[in-house]
mmCIF file of the N, C-alpha and C atoms, coordinates in Angstrom:
data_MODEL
# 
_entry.id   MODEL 
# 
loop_
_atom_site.group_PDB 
_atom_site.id 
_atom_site.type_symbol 
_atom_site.label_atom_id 
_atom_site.label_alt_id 
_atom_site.label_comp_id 
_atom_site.label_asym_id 
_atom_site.label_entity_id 
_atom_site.label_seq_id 
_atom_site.pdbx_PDB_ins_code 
_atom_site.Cartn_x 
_atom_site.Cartn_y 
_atom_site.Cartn_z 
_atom_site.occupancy 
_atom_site.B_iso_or_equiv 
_atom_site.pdbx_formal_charge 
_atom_site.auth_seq_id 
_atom_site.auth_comp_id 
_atom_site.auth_asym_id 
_atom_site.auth_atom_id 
_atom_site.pdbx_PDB_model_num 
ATOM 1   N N  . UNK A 1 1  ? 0.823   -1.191 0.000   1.00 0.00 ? 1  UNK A N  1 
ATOM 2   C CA . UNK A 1 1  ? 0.000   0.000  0.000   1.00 0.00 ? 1  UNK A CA 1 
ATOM 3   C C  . UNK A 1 1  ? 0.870   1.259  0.000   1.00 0.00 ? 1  UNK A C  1 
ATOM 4   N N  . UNK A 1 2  ? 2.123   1.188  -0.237  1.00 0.00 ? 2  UNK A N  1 
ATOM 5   C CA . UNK A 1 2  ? 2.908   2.348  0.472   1.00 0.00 ? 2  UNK A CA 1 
ATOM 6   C C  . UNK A 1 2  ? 3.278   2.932  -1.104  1.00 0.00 ? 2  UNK A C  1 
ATOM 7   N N  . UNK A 1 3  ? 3.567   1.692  -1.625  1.00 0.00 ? 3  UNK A N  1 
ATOM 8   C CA . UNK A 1 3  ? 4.155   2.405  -3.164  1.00 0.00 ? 3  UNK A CA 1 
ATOM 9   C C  . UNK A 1 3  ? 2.754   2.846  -3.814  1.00 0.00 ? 3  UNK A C  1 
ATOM 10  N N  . UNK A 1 4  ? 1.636   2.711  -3.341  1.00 0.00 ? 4  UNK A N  1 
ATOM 11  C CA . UNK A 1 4  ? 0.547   3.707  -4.199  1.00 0.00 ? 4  UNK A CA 1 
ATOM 12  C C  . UNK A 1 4  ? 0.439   4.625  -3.554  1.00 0.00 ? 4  UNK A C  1 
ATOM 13  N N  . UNK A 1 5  ? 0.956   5.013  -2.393  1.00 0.00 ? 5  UNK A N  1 
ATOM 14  C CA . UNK A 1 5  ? 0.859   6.408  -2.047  1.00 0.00 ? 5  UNK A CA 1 
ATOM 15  C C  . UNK A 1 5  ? 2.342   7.007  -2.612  1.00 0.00 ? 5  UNK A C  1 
ATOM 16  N N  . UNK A 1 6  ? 2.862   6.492  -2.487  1.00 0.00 ? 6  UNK A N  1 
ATOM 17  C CA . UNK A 1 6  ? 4.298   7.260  -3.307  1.00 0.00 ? 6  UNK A CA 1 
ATOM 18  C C  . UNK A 1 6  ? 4.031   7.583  -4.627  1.00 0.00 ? 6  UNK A C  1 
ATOM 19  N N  . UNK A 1 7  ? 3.315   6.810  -5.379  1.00 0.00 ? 7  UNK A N  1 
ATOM 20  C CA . UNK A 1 7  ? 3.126   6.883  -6.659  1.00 0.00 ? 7  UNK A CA 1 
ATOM 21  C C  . UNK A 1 7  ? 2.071   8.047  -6.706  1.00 0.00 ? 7  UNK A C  1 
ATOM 22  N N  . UNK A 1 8  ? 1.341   7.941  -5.962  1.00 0.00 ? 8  UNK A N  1 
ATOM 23  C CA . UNK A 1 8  ? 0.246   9.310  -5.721  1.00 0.00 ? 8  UNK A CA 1 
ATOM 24  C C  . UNK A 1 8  ? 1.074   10.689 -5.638  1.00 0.00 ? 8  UNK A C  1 
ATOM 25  N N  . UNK A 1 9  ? 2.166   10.596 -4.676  1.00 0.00 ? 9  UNK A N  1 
ATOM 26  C CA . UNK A 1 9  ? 2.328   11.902 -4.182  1.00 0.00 ? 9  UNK A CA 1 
ATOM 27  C C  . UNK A 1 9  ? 3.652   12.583 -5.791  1.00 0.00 ? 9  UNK A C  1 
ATOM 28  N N  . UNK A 1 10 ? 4.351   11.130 -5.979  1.00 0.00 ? 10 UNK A N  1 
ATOM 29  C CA . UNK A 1 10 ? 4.861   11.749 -6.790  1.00 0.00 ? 10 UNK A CA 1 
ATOM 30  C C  . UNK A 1 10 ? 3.947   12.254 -8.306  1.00 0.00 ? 10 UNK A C  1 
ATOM 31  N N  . UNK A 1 11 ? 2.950   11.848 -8.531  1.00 0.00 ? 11 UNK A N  1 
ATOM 32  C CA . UNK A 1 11 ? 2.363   12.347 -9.504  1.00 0.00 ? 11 UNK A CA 1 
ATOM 33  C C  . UNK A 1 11 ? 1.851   14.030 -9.586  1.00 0.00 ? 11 UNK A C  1 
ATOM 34  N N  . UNK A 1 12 ? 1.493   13.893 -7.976  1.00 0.00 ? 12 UNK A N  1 
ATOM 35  C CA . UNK A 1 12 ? 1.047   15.286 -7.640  1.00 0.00 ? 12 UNK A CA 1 
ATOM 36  C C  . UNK A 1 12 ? 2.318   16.276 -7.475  1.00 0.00 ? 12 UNK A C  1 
ATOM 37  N N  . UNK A 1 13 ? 3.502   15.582 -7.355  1.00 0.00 ? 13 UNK A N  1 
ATOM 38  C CA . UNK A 1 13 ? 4.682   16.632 -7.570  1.00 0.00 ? 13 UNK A CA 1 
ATOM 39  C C  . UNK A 1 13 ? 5.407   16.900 -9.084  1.00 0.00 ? 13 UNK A C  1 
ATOM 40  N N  . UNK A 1 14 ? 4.770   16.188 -9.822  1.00 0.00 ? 14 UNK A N  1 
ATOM 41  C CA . UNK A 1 14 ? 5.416   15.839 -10.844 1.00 0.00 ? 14 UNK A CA 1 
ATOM 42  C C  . UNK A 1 14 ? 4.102   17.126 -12.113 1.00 0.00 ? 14 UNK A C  1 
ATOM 43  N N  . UNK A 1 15 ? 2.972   17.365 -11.167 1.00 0.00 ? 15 UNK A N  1 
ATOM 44  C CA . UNK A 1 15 ? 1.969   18.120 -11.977 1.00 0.00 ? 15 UNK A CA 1 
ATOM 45  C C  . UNK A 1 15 ? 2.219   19.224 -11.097 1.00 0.00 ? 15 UNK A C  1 
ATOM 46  N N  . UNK A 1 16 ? 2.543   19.617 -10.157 1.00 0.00 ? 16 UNK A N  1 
ATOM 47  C CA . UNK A 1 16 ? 3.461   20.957 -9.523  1.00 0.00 ? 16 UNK A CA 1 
ATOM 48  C C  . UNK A 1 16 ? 4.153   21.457 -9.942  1.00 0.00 ? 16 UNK A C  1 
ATOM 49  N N  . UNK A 1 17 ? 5.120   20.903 -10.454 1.00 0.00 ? 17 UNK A N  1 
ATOM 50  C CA . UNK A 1 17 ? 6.613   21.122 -11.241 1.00 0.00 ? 17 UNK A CA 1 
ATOM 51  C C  . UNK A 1 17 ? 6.198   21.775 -12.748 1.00 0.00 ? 17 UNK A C  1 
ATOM 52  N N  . UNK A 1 18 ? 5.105   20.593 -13.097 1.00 0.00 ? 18 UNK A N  1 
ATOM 53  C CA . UNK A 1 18 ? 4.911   21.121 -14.279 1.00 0.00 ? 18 UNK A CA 1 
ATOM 54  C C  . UNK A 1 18 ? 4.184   22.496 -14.526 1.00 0.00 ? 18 UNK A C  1 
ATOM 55  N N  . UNK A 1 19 ? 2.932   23.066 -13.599 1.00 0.00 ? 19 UNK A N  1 
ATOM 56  C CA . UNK A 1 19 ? 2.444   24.280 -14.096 1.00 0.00 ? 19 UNK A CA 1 
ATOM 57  C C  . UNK A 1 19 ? 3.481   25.086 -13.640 1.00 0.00 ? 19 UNK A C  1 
ATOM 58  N N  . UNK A 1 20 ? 4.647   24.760 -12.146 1.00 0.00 ? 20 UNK A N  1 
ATOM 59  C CA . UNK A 1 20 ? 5.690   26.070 -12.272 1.00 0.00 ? 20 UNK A CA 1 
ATOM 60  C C  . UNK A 1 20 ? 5.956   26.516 -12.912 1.00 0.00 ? 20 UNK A C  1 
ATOM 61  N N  . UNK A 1 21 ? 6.457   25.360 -14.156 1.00 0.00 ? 21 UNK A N  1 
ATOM 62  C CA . UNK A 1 21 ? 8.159   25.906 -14.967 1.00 0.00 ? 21 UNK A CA 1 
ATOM 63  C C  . UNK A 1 21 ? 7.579   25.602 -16.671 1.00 0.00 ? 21 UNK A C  1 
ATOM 64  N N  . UNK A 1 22 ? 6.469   25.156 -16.722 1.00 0.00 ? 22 UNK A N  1 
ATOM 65  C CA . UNK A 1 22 ? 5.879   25.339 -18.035 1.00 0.00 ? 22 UNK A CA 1 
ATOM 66  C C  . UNK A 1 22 ? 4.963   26.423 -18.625 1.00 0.00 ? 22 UNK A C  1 
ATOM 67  N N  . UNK A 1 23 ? 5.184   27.476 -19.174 1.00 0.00 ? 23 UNK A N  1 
ATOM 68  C CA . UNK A 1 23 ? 4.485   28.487 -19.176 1.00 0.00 ? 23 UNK A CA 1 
ATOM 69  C C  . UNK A 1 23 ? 3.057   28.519 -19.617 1.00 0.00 ? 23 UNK A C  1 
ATOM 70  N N  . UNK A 1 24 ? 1.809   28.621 -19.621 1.00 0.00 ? 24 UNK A N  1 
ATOM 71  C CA . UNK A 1 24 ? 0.790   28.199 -19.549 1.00 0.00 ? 24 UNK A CA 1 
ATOM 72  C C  . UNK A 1 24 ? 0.041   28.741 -20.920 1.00 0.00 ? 24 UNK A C  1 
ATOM 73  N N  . UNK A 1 25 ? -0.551  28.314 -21.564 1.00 0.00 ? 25 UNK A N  1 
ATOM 74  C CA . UNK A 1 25 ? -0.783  29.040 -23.134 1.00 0.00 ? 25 UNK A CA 1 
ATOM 75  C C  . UNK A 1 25 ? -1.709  30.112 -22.794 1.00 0.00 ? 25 UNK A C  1 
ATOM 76  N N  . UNK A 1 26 ? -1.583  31.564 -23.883 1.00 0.00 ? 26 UNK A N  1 
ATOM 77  C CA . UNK A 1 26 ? -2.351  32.560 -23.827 1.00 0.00 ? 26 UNK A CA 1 
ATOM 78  C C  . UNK A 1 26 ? -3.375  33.129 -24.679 1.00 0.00 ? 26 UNK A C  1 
ATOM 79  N N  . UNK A 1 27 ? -4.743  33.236 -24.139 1.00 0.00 ? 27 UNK A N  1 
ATOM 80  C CA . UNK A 1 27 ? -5.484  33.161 -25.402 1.00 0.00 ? 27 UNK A CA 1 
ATOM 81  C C  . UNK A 1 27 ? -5.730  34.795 -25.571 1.00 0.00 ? 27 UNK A C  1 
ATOM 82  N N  . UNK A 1 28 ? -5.875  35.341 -26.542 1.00 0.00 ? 28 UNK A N  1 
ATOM 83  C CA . UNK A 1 28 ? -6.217  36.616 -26.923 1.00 0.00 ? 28 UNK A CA 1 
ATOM 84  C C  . UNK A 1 28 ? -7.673  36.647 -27.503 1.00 0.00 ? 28 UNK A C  1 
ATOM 85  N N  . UNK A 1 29 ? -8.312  37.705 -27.579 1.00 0.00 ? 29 UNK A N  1 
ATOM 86  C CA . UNK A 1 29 ? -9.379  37.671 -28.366 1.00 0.00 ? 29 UNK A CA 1 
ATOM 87  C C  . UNK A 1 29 ? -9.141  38.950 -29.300 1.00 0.00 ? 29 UNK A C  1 
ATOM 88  N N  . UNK A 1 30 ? -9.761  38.437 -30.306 1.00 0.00 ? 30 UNK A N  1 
ATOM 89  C CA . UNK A 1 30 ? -9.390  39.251 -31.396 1.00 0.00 ? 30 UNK A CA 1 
ATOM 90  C C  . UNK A 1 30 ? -11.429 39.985 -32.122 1.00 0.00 ? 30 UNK A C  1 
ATOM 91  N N  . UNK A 1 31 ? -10.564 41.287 -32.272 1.00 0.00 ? 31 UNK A N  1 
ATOM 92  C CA . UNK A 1 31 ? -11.810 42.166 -32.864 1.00 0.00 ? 31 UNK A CA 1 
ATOM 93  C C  . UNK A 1 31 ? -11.873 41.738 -34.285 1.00 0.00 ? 31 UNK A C  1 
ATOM 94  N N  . UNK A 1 32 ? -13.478 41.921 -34.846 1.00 0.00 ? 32 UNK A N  1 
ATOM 95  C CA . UNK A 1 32 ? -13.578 41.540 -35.988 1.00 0.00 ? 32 UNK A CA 1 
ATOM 96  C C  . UNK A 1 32 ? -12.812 42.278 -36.628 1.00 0.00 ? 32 UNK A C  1 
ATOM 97  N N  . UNK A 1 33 ? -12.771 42.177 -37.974 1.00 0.00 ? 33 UNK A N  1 
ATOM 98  C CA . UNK A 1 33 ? -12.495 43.320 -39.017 1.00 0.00 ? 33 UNK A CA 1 
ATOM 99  C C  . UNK A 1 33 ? -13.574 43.983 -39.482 1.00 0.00 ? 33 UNK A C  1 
ATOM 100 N N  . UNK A 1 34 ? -13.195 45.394 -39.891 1.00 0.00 ? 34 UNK A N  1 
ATOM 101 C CA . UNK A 1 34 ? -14.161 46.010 -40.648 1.00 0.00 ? 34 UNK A CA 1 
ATOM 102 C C  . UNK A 1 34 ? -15.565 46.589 -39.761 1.00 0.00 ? 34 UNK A C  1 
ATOM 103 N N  . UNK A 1 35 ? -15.534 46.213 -38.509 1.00 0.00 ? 35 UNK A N  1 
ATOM 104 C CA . UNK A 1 35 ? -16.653 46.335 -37.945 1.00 0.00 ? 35 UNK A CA 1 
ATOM 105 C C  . UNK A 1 35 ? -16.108 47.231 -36.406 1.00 0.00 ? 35 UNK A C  1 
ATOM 106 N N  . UNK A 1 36 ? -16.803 47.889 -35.916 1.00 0.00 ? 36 UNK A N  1 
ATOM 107 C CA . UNK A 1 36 ? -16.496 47.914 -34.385 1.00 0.00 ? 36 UNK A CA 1 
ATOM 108 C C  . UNK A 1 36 ? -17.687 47.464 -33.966 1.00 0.00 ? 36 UNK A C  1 
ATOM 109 N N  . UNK A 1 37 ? -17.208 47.619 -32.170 1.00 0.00 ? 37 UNK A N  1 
ATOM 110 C CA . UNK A 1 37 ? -18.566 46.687 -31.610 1.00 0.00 ? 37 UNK A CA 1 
ATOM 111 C C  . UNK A 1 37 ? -19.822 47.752 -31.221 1.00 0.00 ? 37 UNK A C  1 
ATOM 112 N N  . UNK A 1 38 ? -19.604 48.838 -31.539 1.00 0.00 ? 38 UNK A N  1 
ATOM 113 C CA . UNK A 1 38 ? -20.791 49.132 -31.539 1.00 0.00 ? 38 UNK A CA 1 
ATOM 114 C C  . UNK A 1 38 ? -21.559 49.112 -32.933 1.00 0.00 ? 38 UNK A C  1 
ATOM 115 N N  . UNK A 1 39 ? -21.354 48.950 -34.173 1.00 0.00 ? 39 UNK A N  1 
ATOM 116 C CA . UNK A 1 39 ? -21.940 48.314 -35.257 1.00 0.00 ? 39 UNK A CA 1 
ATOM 117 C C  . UNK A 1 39 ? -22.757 46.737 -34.715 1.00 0.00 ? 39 UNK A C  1 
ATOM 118 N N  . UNK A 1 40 ? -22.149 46.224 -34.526 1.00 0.00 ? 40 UNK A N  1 
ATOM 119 C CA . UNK A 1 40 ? -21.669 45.051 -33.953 1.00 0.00 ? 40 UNK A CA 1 
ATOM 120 C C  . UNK A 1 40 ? -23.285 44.551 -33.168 1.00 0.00 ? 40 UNK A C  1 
ATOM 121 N N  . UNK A 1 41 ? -23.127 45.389 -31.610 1.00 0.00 ? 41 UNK A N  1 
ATOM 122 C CA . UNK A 1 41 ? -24.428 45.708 -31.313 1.00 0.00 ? 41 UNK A CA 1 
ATOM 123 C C  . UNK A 1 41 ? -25.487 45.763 -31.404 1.00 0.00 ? 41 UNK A C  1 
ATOM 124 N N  . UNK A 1 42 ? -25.485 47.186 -32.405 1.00 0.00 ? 42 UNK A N  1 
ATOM 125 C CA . UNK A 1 42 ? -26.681 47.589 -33.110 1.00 0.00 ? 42 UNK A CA 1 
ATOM 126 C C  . UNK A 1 42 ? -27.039 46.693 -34.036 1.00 0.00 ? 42 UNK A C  1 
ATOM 127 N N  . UNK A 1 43 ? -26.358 45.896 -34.464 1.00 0.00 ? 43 UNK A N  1 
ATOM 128 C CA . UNK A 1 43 ? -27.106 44.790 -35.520 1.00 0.00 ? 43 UNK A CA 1 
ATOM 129 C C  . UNK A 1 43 ? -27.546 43.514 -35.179 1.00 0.00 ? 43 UNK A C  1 
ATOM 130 N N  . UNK A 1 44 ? -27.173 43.153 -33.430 1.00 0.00 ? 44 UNK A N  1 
ATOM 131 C CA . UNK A 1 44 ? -27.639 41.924 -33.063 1.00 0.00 ? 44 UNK A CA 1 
ATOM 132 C C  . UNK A 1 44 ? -28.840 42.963 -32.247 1.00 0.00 ? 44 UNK A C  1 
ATOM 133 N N  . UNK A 1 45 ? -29.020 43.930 -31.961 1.00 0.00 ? 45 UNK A N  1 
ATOM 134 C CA . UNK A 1 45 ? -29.998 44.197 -31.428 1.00 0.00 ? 45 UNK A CA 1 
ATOM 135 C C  . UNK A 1 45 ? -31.740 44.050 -32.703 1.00 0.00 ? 45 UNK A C  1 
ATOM 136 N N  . UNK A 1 46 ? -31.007 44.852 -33.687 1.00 0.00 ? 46 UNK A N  1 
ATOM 137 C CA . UNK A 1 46 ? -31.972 45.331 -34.763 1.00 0.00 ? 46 UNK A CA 1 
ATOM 138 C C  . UNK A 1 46 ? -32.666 43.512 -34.893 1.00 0.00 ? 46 UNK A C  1 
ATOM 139 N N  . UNK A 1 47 ? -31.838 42.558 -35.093 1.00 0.00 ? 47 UNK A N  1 
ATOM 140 C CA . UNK A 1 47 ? -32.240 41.009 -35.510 1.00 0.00 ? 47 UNK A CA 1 
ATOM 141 C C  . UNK A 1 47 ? -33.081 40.950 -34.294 1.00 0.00 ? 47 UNK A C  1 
ATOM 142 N N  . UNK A 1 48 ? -33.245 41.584 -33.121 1.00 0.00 ? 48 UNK A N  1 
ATOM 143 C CA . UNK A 1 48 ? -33.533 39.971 -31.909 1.00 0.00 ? 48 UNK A CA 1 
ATOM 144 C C  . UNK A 1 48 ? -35.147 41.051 -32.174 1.00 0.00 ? 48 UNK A C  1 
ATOM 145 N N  . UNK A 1 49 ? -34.984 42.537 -32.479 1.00 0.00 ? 49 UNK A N  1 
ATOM 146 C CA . UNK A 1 49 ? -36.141 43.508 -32.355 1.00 0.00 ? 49 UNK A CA 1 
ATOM 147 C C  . UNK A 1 49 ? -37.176 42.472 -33.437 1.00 0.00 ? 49 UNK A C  1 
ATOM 148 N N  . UNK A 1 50 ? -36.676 42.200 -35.070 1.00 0.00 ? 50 UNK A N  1 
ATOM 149 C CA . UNK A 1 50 ? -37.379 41.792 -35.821 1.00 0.00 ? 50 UNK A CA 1 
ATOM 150 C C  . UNK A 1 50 ? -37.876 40.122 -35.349 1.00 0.00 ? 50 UNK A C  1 
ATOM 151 N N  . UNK A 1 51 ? -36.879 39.113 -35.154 1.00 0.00 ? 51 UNK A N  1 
ATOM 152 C CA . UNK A 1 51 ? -37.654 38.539 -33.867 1.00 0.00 ? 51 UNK A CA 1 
ATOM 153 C C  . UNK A 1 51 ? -38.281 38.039 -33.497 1.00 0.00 ? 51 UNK A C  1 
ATOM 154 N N  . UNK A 1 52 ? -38.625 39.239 -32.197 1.00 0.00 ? 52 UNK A N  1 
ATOM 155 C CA . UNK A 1 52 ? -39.494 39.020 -31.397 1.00 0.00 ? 52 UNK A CA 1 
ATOM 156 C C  . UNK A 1 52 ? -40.975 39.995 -31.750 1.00 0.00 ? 52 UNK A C  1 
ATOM 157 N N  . UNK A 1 53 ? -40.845 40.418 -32.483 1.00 0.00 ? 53 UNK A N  1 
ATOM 158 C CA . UNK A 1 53 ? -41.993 41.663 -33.257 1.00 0.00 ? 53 UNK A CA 1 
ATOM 159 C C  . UNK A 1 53 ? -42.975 41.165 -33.367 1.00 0.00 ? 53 UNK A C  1 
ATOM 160 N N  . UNK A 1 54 ? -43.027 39.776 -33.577 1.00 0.00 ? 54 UNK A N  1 
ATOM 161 C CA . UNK A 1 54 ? -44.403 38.798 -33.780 1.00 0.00 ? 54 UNK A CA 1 
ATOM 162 C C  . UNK A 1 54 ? -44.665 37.916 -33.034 1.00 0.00 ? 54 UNK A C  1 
ATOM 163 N N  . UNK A 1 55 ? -43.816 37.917 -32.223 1.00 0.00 ? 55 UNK A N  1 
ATOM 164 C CA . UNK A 1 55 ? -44.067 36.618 -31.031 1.00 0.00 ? 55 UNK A CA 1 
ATOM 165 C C  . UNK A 1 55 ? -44.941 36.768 -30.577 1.00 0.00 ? 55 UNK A C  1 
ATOM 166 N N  . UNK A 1 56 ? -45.951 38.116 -29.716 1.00 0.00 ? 56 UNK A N  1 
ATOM 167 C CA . UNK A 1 56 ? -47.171 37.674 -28.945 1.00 0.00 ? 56 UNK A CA 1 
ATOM 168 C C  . UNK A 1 56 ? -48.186 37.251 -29.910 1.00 0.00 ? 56 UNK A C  1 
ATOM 169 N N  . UNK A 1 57 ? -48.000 37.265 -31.128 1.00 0.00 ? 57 UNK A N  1 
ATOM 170 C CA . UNK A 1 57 ? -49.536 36.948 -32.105 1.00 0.00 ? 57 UNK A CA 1 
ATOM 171 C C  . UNK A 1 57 ? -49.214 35.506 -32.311 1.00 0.00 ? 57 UNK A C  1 
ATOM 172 N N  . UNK A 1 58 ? -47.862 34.606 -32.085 1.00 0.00 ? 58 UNK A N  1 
ATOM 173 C CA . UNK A 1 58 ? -47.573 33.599 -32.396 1.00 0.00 ? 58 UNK A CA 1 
ATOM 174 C C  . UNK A 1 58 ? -47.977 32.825 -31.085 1.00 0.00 ? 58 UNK A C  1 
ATOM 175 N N  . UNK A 1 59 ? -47.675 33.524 -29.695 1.00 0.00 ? 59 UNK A N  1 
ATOM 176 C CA . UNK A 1 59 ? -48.110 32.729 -28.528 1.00 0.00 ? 59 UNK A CA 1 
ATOM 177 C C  . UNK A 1 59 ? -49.419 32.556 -28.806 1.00 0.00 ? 59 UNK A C  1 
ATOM 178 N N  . UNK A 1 60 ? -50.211 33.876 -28.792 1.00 0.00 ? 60 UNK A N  1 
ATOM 179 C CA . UNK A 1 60 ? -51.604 33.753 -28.966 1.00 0.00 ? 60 UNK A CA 1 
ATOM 180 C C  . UNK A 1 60 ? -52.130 32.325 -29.950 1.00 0.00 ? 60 UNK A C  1 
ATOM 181 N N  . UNK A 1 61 ? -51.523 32.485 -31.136 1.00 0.00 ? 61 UNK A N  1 
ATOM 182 C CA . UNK A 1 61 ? -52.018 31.114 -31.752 1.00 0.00 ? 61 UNK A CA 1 
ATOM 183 C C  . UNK A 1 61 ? -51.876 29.780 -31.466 1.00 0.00 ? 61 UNK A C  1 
ATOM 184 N N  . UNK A 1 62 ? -50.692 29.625 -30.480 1.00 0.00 ? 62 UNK A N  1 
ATOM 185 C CA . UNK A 1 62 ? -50.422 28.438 -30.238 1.00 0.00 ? 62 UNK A CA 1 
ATOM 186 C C  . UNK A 1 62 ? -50.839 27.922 -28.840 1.00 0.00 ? 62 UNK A C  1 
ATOM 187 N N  . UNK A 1 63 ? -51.726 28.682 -28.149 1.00 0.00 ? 63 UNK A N  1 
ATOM 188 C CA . UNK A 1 63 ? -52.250 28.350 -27.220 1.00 0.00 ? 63 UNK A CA 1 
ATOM 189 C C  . UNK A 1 63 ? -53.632 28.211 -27.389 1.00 0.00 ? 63 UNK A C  1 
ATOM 190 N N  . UNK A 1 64 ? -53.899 29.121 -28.606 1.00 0.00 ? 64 UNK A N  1 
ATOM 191 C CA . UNK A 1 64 ? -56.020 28.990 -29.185 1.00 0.00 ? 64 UNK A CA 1 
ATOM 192 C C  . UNK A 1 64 ? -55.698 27.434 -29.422 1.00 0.00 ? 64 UNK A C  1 
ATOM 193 N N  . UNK A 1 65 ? -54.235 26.887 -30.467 1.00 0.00 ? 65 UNK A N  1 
ATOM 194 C CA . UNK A 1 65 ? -54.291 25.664 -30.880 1.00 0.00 ? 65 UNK A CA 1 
ATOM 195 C C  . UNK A 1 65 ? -54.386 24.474 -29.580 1.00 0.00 ? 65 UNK A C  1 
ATOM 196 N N  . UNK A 1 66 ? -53.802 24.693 -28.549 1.00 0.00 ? 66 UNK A N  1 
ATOM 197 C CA . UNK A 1 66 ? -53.536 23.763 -27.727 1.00 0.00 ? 66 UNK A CA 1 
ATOM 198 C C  . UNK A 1 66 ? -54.872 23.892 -26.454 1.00 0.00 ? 66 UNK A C  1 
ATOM 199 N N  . UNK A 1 67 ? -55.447 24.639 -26.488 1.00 0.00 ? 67 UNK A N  1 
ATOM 200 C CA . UNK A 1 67 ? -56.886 24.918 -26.123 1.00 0.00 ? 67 UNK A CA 1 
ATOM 201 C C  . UNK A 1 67 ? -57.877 24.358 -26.714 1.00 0.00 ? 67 UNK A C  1 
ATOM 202 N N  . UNK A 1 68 ? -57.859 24.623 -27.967 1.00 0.00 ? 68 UNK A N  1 
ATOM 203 C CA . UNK A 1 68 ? -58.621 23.442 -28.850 1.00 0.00 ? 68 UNK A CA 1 
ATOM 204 C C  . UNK A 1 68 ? -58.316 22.122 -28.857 1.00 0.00 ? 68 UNK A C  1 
ATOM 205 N N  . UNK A 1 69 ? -57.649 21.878 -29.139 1.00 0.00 ? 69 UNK A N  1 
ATOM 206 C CA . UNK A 1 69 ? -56.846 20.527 -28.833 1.00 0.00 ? 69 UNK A CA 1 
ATOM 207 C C  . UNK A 1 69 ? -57.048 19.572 -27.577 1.00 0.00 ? 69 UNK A C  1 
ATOM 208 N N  . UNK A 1 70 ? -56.948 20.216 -26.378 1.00 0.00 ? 70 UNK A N  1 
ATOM 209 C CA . UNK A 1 70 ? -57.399 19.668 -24.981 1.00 0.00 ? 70 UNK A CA 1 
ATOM 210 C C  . UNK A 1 70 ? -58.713 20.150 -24.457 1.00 0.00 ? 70 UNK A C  1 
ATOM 211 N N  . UNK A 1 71 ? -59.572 20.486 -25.624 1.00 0.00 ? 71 UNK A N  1 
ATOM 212 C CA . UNK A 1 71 ? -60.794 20.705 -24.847 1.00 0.00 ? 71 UNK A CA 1 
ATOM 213 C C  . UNK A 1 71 ? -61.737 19.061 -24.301 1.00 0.00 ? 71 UNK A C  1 
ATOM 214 N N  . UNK A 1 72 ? -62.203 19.149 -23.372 1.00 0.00 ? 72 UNK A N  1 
ATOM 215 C CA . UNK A 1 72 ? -63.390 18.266 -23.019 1.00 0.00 ? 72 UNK A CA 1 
ATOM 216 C C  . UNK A 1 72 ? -64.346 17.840 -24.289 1.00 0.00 ? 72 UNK A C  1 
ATOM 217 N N  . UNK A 1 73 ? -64.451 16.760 -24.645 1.00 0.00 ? 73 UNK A N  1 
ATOM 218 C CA . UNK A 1 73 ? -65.632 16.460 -24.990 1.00 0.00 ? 73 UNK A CA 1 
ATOM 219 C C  . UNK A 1 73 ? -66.990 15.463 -24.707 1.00 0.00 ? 73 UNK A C  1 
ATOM 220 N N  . UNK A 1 74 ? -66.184 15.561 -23.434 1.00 0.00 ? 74 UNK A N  1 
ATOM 221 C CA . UNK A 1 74 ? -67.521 15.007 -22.793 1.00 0.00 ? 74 UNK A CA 1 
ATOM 222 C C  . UNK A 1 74 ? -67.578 12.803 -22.496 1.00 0.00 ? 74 UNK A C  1 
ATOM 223 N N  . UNK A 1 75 ? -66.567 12.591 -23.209 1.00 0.00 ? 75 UNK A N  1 
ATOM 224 C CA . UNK A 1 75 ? -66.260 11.254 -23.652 1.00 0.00 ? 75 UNK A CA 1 
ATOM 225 C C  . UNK A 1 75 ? -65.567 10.689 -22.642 1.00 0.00 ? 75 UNK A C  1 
ATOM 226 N N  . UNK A 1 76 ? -65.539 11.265 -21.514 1.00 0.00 ? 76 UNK A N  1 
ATOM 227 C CA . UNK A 1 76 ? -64.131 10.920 -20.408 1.00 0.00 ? 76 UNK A CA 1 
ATOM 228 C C  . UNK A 1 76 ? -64.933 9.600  -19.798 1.00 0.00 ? 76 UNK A C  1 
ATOM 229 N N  . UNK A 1 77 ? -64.101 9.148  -19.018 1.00 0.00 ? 77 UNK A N  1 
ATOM 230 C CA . UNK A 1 77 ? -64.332 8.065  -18.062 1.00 0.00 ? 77 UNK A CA 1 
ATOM 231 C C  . UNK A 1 77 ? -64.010 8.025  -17.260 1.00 0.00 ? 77 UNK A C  1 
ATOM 232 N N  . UNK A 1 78 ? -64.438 7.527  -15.475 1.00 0.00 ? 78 UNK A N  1 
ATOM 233 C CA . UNK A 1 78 ? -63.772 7.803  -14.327 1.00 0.00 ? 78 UNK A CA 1 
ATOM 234 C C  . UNK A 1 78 ? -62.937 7.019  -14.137 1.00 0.00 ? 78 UNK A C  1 
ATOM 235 N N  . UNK A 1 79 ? -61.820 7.036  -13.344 1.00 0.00 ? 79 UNK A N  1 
ATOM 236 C CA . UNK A 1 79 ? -60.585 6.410  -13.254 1.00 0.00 ? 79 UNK A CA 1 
ATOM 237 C C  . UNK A 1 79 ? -60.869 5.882  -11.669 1.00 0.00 ? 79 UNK A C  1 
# 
């Protein structure tokens, strides 16, 4: 049992060592071209405006549908 704890501890020294002395990769983010972000913005805004522009007439229909759909007709049976 002793050499799996050795083997443990050296693994955990062996991944110590490594984030010390290995330098860790760096990510950048990069701006589009041609665009800044306030273009950028304004054009994911203008999309989400067109959208959602019709959504309450679309809820509305899809709940007349599912209203109709689960109405009673009288055919039930007691359980």
């Amino acid at each position: 049992m002793r050499w799996l704890w050795r083997l443990l501890m050296l693994f955990v020294f062996l991944v110590l060592v490594r984030t010390l002395f290995v330098p860790q990769p760096k990510a950048f983010i990069a701006l589009p071209e041609g665009q800044n972000w306030g273009q950028k913005i304004q054009g994911e805004m203008k999309q989400w405006q067109k959208l959602s522009q019709d959504l309450p007439a679309s809820i509305e229909v899809e709940v007349r549908r599912l209203w109709n759909d689960f109405q009673p007709n009288g055919e039930g049976e007691e359980v």
